[in-house]
C-alpha positions in Angstrom: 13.3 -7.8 -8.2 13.0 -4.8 -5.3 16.8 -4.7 -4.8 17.7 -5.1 -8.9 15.3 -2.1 -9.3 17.2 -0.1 -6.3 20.4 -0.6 -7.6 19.6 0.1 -11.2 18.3 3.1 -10.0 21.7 4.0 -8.1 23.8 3.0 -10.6 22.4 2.3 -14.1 25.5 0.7 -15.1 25.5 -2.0 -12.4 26.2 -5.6 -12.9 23.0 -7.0 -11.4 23.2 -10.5 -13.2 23.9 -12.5 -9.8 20.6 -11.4 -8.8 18.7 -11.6 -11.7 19.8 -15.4 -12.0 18.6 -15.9 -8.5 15.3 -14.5 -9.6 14.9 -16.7 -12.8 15.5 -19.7 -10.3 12.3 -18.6 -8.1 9.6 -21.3 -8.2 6.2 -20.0 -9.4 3.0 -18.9 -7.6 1.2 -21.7 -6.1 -2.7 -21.2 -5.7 -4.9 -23.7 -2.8 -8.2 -24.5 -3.6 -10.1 -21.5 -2.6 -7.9 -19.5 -5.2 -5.8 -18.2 -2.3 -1.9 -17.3 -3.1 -0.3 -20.6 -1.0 2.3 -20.0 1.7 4.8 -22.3 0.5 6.1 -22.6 -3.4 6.1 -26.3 -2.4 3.3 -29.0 -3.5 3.6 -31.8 -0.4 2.7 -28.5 2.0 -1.0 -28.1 2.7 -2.0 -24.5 3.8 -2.3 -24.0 7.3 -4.7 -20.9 7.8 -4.6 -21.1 11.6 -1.2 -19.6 11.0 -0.9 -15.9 11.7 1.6 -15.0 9.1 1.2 -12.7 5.7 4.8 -13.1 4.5 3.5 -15.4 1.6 1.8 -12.2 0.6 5.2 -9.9 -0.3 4.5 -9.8 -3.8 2.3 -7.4 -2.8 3.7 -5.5 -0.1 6.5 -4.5 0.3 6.5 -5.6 -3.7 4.6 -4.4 -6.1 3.3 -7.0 -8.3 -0.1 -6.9 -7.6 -0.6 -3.6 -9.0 -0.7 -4.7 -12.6 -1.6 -8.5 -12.1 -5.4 -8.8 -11.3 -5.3 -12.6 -10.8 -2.3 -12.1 -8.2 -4.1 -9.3 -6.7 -7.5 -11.8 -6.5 -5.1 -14.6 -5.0 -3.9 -12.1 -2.5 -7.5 -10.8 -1.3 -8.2 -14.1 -0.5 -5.3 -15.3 1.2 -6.0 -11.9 3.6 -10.0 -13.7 4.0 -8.7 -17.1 4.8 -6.9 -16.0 7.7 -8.0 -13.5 8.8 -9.5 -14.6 11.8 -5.9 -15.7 12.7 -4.5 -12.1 12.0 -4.8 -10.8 16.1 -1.2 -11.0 17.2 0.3 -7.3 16.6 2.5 -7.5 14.1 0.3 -9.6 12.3 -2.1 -6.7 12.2 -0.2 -4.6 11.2 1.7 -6.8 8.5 -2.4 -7.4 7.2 -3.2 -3.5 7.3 -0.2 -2.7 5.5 -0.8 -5.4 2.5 -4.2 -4.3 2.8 -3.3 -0.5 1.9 -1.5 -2.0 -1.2 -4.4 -4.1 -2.0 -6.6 -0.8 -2.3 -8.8 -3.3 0.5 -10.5 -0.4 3.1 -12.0 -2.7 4.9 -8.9 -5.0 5.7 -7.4 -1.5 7.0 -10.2 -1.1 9.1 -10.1 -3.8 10.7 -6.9 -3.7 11.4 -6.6 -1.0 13.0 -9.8 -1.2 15.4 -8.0 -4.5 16.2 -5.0 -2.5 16.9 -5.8 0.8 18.8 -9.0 -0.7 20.7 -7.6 -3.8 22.7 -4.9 -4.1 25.5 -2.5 -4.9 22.5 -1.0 -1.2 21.8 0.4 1.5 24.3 0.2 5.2 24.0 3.5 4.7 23.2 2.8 3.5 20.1 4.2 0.2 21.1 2.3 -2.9 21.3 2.4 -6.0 23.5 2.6 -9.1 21.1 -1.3 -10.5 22.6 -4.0 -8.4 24.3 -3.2 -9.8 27.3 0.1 -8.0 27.5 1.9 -11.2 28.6 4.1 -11.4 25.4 6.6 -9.4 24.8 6.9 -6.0 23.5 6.7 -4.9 19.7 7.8 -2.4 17.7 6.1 -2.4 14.6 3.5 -0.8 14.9 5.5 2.5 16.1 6.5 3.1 12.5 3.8 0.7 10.2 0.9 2.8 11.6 2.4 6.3 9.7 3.2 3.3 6.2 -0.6 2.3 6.6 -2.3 5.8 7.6 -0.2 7.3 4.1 -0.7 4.8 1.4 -4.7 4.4 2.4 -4.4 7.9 1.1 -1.5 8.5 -1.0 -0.6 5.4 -3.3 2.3 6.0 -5.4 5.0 3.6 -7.8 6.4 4.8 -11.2 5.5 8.3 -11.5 1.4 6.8 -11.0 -0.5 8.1 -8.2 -4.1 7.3 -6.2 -5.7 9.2 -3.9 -7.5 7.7 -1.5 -7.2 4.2 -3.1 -7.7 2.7 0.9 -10.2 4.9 2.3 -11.8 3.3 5.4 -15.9 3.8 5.8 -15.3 6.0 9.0 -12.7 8.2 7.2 -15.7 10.3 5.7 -14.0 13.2 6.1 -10.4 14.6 6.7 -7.3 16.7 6.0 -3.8 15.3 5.7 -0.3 17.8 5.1 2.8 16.7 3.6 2.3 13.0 2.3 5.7 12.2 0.2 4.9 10.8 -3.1 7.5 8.5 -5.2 8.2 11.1 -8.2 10.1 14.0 -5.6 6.1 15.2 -4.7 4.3 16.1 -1.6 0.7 16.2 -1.6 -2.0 18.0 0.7 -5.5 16.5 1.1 -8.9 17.1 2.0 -11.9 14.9 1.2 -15.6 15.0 2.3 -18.5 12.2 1.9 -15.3 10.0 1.1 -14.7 11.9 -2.2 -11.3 14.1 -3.2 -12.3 17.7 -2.6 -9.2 19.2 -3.2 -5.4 18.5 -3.4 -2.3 20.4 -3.4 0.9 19.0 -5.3 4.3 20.2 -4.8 7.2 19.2 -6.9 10.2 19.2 -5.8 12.0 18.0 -9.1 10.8 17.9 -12.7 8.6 14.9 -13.4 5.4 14.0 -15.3 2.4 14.0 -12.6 0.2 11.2 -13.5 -3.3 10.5 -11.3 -5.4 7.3 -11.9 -9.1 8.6 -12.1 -11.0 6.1 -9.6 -14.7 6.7 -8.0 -13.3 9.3 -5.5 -11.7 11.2 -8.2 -13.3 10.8 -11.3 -13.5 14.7 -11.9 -10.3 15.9 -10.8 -9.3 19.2 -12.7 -6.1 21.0 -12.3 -5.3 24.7 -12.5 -2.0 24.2 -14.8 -2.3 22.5 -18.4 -2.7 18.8 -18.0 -4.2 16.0 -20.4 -6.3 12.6 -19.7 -4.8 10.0 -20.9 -4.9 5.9 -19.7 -7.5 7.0 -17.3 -4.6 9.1 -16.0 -4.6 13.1 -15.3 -1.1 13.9 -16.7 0.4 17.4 -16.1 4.3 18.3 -16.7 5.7 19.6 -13.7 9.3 21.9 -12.5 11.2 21.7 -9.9 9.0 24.1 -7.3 5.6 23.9 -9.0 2.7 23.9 -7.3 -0.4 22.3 -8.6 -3.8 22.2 -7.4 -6.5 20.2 -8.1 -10.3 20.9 -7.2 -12.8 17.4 -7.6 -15.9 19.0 -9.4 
């Protein structure tokens, strides 16, 4: 679906029907017991929780399916629970800290990334060794997933929609953050206090529609150009080179 969207996108003329029958072939989510999303699309598997591994859980990361499916997005939380005790190699944190950024779930973020920065695991390299021993061998994910996780617990973005601060950890009661991309050609600057949107500077680099979802951190949002509410969205109209800012009241 990712790469039929991609290449739509590129070309909106392309012949994507070899992909599209692939996708209509796809067996459907399978659910355990527990209501978990189940590893394999395959009824003589049972799940195996001792088993590190998200990659059962793409629909919502690096998809996007969860965003609009709240029984999905349920099946997904609990996959994360059920194994997360299991989640200690690196890449398996990170894999978990990621989906949990898409998720909107702070405290599988959290987690994460105490497991990840506190333990013999990373370098200041920003490399980690596959175990906390450091008798594994040497990863690379986490040298480019910790800047993915750090931005979309802050910045969530996917067709022209946008949250702010949908992932905030507990501890993250108060920050700044510069130049977050946005999907939509937009770069944001942050600040939040008490774990509530303060303020918020938008940047467009193209013209677009700017549409915020309105959630518990930024219920009030105001903006200093026209804008409506609408779908629980702030929705302003934006140039190529405006720049927007919006105060939390």
């Amino acid at each position: 679906l990712m790469l039929i969207e991609i290449w739509k996108s590129v070309d909106e003329n392309a012949d994507t029907s070899y992909w599209e029958e692939l996708l209509s072939k796809l067996p459907p989510y399978l659910y355990d017991d527990s209501g978990a999303l189940k590893e394999w699309a395959a009824t003589e598997f049972t799940e195996n929780n001792l088993h590190r591994h998200l990659s059962h859980l793409y629909c919502a990361w690096p998809m996007f399916e969860t965003q609009d499916n709240t029984s999905l997005k349920k099946a997904c939380d609990q996959a994360i629970v059920n194994r997360a005790s299991e989640n200690q190699a690196s890449h398996a944190l990170v894999h978990r800290a990621l989906i949990g950024a898409r998720l909107k779930d702070a405290r599988a973020v959290e987690e994460s990334l105490v497991n990840l920065t506190n333990h013999g695991i990373y370098y200041d390299s920003m490399m980690t060794n596959h175990d906390y021993d450091r008798n594994s061998c040497y990863c690379t994910d986490f040298a480019i997933g910790y800047l993915g996780i750090i931005n979309e617990s802050l910045v969530y973005s996917y067709n022209e929609k946008i949250e702010l601060l949908p992932a905030l950890p507990d501890e993250w009661r108060k920050g700044t953050v510069k130049g977050v991309r946005a999907r939509g050609s937009l770069t944001f600057d942050i600040c939040w206090e008490n774990s509530i949107l303060k303020k918020a500077v938008v940047t467009a680099e193209n013209d677009c529609t700017l549409r915020i979802k309105l959630n518990d951190k930024t219920a009030n949002l105001k903006a200093n150009k026209p804008y409506v509410i609408e779908d629980n969205c702030l929705k302003a109209g934006l140039s190529e080179g405006d720049v927007i800012e919006l105060i939390n009241e």
